[in-house]
C-alpha positions as CSV (number, residue, x, y, z in Angstrom):
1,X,87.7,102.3,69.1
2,X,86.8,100.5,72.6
3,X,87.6,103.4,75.1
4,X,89.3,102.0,78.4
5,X,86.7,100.2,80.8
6,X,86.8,103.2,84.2
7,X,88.1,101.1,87.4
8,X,85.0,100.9,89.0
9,X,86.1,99.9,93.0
10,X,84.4,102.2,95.6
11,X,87.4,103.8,96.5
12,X,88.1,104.9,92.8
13,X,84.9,106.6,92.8
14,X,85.0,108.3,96.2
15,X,88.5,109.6,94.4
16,X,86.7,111.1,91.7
17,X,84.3,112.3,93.9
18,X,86.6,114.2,96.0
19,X,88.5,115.7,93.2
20,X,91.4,113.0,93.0
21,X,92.4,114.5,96.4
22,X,93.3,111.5,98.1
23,X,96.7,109.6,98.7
24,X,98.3,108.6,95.0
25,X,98.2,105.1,96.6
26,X,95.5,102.9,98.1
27,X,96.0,100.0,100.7
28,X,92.8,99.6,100.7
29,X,92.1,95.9,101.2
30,X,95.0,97.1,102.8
31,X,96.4,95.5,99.5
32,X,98.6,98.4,97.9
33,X,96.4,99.3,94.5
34,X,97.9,101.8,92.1
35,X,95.2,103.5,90.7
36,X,95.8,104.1,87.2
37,X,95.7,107.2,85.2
38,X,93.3,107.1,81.9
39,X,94.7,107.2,78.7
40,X,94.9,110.9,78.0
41,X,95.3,111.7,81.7
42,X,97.5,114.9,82.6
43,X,100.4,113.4,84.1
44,X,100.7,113.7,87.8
45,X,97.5,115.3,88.2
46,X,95.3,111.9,88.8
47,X,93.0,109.2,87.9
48,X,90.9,111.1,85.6
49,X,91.4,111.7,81.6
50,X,91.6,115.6,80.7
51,X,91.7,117.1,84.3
52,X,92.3,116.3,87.6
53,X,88.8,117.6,88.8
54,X,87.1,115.9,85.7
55,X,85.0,112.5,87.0
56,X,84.5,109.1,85.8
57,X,80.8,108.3,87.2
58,X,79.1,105.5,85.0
59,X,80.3,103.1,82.3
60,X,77.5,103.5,79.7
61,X,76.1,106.5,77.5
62,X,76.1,108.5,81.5
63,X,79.3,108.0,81.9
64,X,81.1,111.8,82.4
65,X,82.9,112.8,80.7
66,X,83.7,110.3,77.3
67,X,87.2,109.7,77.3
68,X,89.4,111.4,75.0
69,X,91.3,109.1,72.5
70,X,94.2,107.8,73.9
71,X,97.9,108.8,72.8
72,X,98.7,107.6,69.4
73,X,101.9,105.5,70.4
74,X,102.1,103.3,67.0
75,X,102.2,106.2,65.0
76,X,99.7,105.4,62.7
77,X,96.1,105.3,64.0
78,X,94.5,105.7,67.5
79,X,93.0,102.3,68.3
80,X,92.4,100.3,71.7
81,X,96.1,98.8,71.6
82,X,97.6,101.9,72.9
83,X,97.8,101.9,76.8
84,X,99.4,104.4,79.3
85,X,102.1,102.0,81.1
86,X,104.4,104.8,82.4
87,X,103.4,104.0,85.8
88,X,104.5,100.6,85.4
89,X,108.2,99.7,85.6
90,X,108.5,96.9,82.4
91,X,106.2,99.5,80.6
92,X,104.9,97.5,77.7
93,X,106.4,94.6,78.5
94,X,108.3,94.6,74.5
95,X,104.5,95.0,73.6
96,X,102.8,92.4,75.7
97,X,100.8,94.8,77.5
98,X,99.0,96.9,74.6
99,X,98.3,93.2,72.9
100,X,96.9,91.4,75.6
101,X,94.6,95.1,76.3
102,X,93.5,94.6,72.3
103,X,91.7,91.9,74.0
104,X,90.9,93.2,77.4
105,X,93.5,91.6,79.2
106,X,95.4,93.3,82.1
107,X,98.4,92.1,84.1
108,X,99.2,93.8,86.9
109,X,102.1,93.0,89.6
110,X,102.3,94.7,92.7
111,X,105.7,94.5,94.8
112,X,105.2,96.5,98.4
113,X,108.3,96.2,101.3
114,X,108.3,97.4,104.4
115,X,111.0,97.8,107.2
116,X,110.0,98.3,110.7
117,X,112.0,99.9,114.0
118,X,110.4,99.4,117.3
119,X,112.3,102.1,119.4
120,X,110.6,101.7,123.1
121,X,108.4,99.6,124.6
122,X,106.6,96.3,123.3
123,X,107.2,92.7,124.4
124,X,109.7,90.5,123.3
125,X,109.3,87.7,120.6
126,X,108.0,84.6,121.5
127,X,110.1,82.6,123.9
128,X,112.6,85.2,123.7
129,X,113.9,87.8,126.4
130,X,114.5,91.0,127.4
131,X,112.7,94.7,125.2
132,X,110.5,94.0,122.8
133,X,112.8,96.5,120.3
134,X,114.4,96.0,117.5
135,X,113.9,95.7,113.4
136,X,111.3,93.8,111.3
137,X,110.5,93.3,108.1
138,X,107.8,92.4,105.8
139,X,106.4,92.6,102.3
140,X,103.9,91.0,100.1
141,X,103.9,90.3,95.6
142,X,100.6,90.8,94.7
143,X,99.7,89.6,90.7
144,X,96.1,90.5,89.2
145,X,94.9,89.6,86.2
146,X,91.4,91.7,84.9
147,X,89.8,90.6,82.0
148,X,87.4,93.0,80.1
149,X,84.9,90.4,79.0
150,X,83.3,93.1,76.4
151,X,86.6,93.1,75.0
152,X,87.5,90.0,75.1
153,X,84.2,87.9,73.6
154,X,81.4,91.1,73.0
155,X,79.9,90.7,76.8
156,X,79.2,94.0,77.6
157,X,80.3,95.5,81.0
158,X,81.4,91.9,82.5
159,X,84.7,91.5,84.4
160,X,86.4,88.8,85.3
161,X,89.4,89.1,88.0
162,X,91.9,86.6,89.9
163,X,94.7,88.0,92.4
164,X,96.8,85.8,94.5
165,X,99.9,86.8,97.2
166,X,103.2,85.9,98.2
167,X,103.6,87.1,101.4
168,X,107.0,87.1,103.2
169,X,108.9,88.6,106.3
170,X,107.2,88.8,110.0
171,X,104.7,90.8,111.7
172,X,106.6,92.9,114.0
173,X,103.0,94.0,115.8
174,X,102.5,90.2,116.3
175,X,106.4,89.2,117.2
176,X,107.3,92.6,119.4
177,X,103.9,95.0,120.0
178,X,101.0,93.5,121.3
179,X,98.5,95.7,119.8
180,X,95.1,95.6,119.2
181,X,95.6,96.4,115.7
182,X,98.6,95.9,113.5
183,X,101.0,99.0,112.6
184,X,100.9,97.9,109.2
185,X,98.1,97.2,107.0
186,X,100.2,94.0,104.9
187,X,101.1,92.4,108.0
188,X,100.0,88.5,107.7
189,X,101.1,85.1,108.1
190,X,103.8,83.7,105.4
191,X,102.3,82.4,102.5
192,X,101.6,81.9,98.8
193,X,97.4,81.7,98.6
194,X,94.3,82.7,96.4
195,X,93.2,85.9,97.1
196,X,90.5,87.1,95.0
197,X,88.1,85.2,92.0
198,X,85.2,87.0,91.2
199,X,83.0,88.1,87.8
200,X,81.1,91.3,88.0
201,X,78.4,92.5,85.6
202,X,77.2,95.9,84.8
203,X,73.3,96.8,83.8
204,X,71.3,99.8,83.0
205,X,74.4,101.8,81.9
206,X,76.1,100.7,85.3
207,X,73.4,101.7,87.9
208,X,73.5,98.5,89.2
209,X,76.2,96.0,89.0
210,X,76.4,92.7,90.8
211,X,79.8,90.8,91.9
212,X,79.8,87.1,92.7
213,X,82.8,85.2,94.0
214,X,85.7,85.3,96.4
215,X,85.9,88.8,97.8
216,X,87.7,90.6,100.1
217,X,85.2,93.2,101.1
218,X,87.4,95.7,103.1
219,X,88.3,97.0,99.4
220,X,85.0,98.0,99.2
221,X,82.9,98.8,103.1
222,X,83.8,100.5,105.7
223,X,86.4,102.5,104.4
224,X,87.7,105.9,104.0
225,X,89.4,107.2,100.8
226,X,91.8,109.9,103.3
227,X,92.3,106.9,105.8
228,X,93.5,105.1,103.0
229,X,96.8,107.0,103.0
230,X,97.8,105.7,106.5
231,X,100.3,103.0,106.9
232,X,98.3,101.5,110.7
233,X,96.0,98.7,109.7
234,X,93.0,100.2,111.9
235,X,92.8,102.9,109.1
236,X,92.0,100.4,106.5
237,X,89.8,97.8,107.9
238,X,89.1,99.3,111.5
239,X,89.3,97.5,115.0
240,X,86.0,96.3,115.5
241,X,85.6,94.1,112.6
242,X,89.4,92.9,113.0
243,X,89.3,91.7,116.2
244,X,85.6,90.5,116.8
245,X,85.1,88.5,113.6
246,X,85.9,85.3,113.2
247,X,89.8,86.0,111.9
248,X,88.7,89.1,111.2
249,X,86.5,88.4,108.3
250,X,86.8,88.4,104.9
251,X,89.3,91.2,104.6
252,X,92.9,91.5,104.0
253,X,94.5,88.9,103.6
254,X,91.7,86.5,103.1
255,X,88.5,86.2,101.1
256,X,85.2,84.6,101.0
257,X,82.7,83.4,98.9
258,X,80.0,86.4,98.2
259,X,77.7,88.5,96.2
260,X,78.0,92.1,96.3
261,X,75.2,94.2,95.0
262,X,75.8,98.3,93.9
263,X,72.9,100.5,93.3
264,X,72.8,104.2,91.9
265,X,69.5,105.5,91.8
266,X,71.4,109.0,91.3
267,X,75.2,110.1,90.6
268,X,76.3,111.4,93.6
269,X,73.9,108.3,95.6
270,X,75.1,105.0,95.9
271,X,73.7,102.0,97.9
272,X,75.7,98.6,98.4
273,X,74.9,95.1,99.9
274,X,76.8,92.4,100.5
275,X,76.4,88.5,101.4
276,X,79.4,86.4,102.9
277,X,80.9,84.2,104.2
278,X,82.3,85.7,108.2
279,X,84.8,82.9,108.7
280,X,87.3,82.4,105.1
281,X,89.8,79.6,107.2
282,X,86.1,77.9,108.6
283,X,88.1,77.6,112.0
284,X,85.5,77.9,114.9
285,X,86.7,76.5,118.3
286,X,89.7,78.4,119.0
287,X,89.4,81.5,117.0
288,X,89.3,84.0,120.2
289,X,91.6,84.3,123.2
290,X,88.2,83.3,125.2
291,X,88.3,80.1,123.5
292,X,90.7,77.2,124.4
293,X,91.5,77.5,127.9
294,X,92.2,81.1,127.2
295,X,94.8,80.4,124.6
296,X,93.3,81.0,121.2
297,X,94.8,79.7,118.1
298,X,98.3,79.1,120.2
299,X,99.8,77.5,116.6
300,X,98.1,80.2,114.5
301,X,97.0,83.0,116.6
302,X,95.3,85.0,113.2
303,X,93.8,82.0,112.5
304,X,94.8,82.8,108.6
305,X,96.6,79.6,107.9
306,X,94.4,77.4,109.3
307,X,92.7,75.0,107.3
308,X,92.9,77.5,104.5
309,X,96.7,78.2,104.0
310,X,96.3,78.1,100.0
311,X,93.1,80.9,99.8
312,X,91.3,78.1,98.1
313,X,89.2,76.5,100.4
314,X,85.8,78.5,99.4
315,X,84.1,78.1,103.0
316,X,80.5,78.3,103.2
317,X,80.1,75.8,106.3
318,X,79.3,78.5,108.8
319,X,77.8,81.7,109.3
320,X,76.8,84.4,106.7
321,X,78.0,88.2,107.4
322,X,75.8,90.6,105.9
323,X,76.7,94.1,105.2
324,X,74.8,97.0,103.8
325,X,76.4,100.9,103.3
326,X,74.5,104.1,101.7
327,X,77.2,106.4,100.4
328,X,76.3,110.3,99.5
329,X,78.7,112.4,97.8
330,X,78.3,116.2,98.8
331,X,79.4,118.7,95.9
332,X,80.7,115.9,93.9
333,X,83.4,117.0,91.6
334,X,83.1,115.7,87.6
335,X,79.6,117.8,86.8
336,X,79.8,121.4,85.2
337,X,78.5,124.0,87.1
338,X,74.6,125.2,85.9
339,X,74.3,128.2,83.4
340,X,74.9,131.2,85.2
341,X,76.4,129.5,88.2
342,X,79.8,129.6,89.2
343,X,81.8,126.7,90.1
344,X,82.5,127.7,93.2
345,X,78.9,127.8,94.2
346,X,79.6,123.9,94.2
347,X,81.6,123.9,97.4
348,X,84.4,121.9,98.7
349,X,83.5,118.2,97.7
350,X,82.9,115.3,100.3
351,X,82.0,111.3,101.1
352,X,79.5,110.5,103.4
353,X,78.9,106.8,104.4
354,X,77.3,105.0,107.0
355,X,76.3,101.2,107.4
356,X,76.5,98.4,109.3
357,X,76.4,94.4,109.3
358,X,75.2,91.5,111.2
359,X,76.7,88.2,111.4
360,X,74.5,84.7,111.7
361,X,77.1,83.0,113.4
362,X,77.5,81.9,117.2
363,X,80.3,83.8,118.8
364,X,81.9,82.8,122.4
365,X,80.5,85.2,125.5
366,X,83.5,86.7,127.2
367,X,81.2,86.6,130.5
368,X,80.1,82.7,131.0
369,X,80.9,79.2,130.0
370,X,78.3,77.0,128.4
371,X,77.5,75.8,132.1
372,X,76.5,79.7,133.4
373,X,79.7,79.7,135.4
374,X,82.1,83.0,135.3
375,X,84.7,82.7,132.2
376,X,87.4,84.3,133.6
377,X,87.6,82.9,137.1
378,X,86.8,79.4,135.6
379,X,90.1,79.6,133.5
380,X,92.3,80.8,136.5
381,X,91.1,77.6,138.6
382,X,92.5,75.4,136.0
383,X,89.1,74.4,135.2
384,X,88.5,72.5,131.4
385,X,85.3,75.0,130.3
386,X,84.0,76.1,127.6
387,X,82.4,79.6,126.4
388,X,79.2,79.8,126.1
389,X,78.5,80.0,122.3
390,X,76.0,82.8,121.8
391,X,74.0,83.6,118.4
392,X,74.6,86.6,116.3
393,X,77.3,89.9,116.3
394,X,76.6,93.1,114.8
395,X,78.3,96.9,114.0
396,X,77.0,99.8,112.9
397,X,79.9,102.8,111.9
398,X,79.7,106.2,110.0
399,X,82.3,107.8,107.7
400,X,83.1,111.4,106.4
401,X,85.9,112.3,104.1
402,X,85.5,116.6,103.7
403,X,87.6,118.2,101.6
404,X,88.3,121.6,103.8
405,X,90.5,123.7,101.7
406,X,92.1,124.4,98.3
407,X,93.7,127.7,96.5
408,X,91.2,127.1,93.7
409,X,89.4,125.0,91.9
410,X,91.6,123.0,89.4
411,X,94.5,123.3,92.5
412,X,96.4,119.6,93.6
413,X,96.8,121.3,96.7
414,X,94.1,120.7,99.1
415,X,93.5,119.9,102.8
416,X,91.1,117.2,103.4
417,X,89.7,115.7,107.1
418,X,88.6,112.4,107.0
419,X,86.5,110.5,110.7
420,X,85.1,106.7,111.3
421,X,83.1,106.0,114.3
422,X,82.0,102.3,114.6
423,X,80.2,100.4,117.5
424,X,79.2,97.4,118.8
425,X,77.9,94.9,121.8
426,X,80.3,93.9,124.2
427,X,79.8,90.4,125.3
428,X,81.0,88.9,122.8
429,X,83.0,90.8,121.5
430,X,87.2,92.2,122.6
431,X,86.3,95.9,121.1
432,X,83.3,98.0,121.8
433,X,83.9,101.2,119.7
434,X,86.4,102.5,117.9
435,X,87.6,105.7,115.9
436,X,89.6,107.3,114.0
437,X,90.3,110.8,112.1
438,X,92.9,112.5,110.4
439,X,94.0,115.7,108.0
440,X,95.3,115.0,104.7
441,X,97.5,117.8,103.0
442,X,97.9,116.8,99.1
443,X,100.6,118.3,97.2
444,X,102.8,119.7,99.9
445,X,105.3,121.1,97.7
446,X,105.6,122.8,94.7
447,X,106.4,120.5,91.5
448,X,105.2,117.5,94.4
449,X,101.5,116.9,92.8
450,X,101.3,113.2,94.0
451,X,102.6,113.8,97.5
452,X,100.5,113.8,100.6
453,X,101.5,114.1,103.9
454,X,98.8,113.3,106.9
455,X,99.1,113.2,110.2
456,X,95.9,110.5,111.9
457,X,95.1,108.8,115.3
458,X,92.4,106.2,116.4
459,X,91.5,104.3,119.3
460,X,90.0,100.9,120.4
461,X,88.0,100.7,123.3
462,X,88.1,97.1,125.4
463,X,84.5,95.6,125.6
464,X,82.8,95.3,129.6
465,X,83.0,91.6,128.7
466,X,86.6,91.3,127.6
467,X,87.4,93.3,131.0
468,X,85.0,91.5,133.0
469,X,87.1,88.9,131.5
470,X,90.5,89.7,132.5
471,X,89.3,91.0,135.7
472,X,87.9,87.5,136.9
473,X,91.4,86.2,136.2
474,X,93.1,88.4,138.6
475,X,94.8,90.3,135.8
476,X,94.7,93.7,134.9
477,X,91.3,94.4,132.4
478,X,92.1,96.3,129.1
479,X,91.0,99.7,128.5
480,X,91.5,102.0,125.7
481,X,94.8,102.0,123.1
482,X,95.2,105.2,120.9
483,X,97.7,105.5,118.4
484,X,99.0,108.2,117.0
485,X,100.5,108.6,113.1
486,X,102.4,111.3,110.9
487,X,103.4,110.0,107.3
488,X,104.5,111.3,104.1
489,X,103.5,109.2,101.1
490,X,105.8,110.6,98.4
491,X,105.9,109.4,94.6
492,X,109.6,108.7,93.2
493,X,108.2,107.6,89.9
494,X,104.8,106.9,88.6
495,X,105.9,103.2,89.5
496,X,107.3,103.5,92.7
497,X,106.1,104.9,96.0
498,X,108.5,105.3,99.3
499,X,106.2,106.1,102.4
500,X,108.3,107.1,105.8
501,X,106.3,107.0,108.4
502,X,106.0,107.6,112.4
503,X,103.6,105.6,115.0
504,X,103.2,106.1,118.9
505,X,100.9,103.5,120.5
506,X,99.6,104.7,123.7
507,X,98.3,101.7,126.3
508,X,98.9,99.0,124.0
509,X,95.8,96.4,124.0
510,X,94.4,98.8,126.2
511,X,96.7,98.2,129.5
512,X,97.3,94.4,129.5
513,X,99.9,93.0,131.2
514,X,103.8,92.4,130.0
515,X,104.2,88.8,130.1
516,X,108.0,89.4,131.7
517,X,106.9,91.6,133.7
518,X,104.0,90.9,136.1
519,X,101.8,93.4,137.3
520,X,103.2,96.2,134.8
521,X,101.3,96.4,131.6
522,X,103.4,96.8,128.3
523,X,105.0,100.3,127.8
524,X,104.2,102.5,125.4
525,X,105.7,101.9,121.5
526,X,107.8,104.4,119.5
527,X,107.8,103.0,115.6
528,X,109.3,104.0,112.4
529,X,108.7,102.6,109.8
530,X,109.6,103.1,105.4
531,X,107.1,101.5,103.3
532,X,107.9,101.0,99.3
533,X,105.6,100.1,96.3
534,X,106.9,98.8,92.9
535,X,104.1,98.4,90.3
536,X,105.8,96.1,87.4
């Protein structure tokens, strides 16, 4: 029998880490990713087969622990056809699912829907006027198809995978909020597009394992496993990279061309680089509100449709991001304790992560134009400038997820902190530094295993050149916006997730000014929101 091939994405392994402590549900990417139990897995209790607090670390003959056999569901004999599809809502399909897994195929269809309520403050849509209240709504289908190549034609630990998305509704954040960062994570422009096409193979019993293809690397740097439960975008794929690459780099909801590179030189130790391509659309001139008379992208201010509404361009015309992250896990849970040891000698387990990346490409300076003369005060004369264009960007950031508290070991209760700090050079550049931190609270409730309820906040700080700037225009410069989140992420069924969840943005964009109302900067936002996730 060919056990199931362990879901290998970072995040799944900071889950095991951690004890399967984190949300049930991961927008990491921010794509929502149901992370599936193992054959033989105690319902409820999380990813890993046996028990909850039981790892998955390694494919080959390291991998702990061997999973058990899974549930004999043909009544005859255990073989690799049987699949656990209760958390899918077709199940087997009439049997399509356990026959396509006989040969390593899996389907998987993601539905997430989300409904918006802007209570105070914000800007009103475009052309449009009066408060910038009122309802939104948006959603996104997601289909992946993962092929287990050892499976499928004896290549052992190769994987082949291909997502796409539909994505429907409106941004309210773009249409009503003004925000730095969008108050959800799925927020995008409509479209149907190519999301992900990549192969990945494994070596030395999966210490190292290379991806090449289109990636979205968000699903993999920069992130933090508790963060992931929170519905604001800057939790996911944080500020800095969002609004200082070009649109916003390959993350959600577009991809580039790139190698990834994993290293484990020890269990709890992982290294990762990555080489990509910063700009997926390729668009270069009027990617930044510093760019085109001070306009931007006015057709497509996120830049995500342009020249690349299908996903399939495969850009590798302009500058290469590079990325690099060490990753320790402290008291990593999935190893018996030593003879004579107890368990709880191990401590309360933890992610630590910290890592950086630097970008070849020439960004616009928020200070000059290409002739030395002041941006800001050239764009308020009327004057036809340009930036000047200026080689190179770069971030650095750091990451803890600490479990603090639990009743006992093998408890789904358990309190968790999680904190991202990230930093960078402000001349080219909207944010300087940004961070956010949070407390997690898993299983509530009694008989409520897959619940968590977190309560998280964050803030962007405006670069000295983005106020230098807006300054130079006569308009007010932007300082810092905080937000502030409580949210309850709360499993119906194994296949559905509804998500209420409660935002206050404080100084949206950091201060700047309400365009219908001169000299007043946009109020302060009240935002409810209900998030839902079908897996079919």
């Amino acid at each position: 029998m060919l056990a199931p091939r362990p879901d290998r994405r970072v995040v799944v392994i900071d889950q095991e880490w951690l004890g399967d402590s984190g949300p049930a549900v991961q927008r990491i990417g921010p794509a929502s990713m149901r992370m599936r139990r193992m054959a033989g897995a105690q319902r409820g209790v999380g990813l890993a087969p046996g028990k909850a607090t039981q790892g998955r670390i390694g494919r080959g003959k390291n991998a702990l622990p061997t999973p058990p056999p899974a549930p004999d569901t043909d009544n005859d004999v255990t073989t690799d056809t049987d699949s656990d599809t209760d958390d899918t809502l077709l199940g087997t399909v009439w049997g399509l699912r356990p026959w396509l897994s006989h040969y390593g195929v899996t389907l998987d269809i993601q539905e997430v829907d989300e409904l918006w309520g802007n209570l105070t403050g914000g800007v009103p849509p475009a052309g449009g006027r009066g408060a910038g209240t009122g309802p939104a709504f948006n959603g996104v289908t997601m289909p992946t198809l993962t092929v287990d190549l050892e499976k499928l034609i004896g290549l052992k630990d190769g994987v082949f995978n291909v997502s796409a998305l539909q994505i429907h509704g409106r941004s309210i954040t773009q249409d009503r909020l003004f925000n730095y960062n969008p108050v959800s994570g799925i927020e995008a422009d409509r479209s149907t597009r190519l999301f992900e096409l990549w192969y990945e193979q494994g070596f030395w019993d999966d210490k190292l394992d290379i991806k090449i293809g289109q990636q979205d690397l968000d699903t993999e740097f920069v992130i933090s496993t508790y963060g992931a439960l929170y519905l604001n975008a800057n939790f996911s794929w944080p500020m800095g990279p969002s609004a200082n690459l070009y649109a916003g780099g390959p993350s959600w909801p577009l991809a580039s061309p790139a190698v990834r590179v994993r290293y484990r030189p020890a269990t709890n130790l992982t290294l990762m680089f990555a080489a990509a391509d910063d700009n997926p659309p390729g668009n270069r001139w009027n990617s930044f509100d510093a760019q085109n008379g001070g306009l931007g992208n006015v057709a497509d201010p996120t830049s995500q449709n342009t020249h690349n509404a299908c996903g399939c361009r495969f850009n590798m015309g302009t500058g290469a991001l590079l990325m690099g992250e060490i990753q320790y896990a402290l008291h990593a849970e999935g190893h018996d304790a030593p003879e004579g040891r107890s368990a709880k000698a191990y401590g309360l387990p933890g992610v630590y992560k910290l890592g950086g990346y630097y970008d070849t490409a020439r960004f616009p300076d928020w200070r000059y134009t290409s002739t030395g003369q002041v941006l800001g005060a050239a764009y308020a004369q009327g004057q036809n400038v340009q930036p000047r264009m200026v080689r190179g960007n770069w971030l650095l950031y750091g990451i803890i997820d600490q479990m603090v508290w639990r009743p006992y070991r093998k408890s789904p209760t358990s309190l968790g902190v999680f904190a991202r700090a990230t930093g960078n050079g402000g001349d080219r550049n909207l944010i300087s530094y940004g961070v956010d931190a949070g407390v997690n609270l898993k299983a509530p409730f009694p008989n409520r295993e897959n619940d968590t309820l977190g309560l998280g906040w964050g803030l962007g700080r405006g670069s000295y050149g983005a106020r230098m700037y807006y300054r130079t225009q006569g308009l007010r410069p932007p300082g810092t916006e905080n937000h502030l989140e409580v949210t309850y992420q709360a499993e119906v069924k194994p296949w559905f997730v509804l998500q209420p969840d409660f935002q206050y943005i404080f100084n949206p964009s950091g201060g700047l000014e309400n365009s219908n109302w001169p000299g007043h900067k946009v109020a302060d936002e009240l935002i409810f929101g209900l998030h839902s996730r079908l897996s079919f």
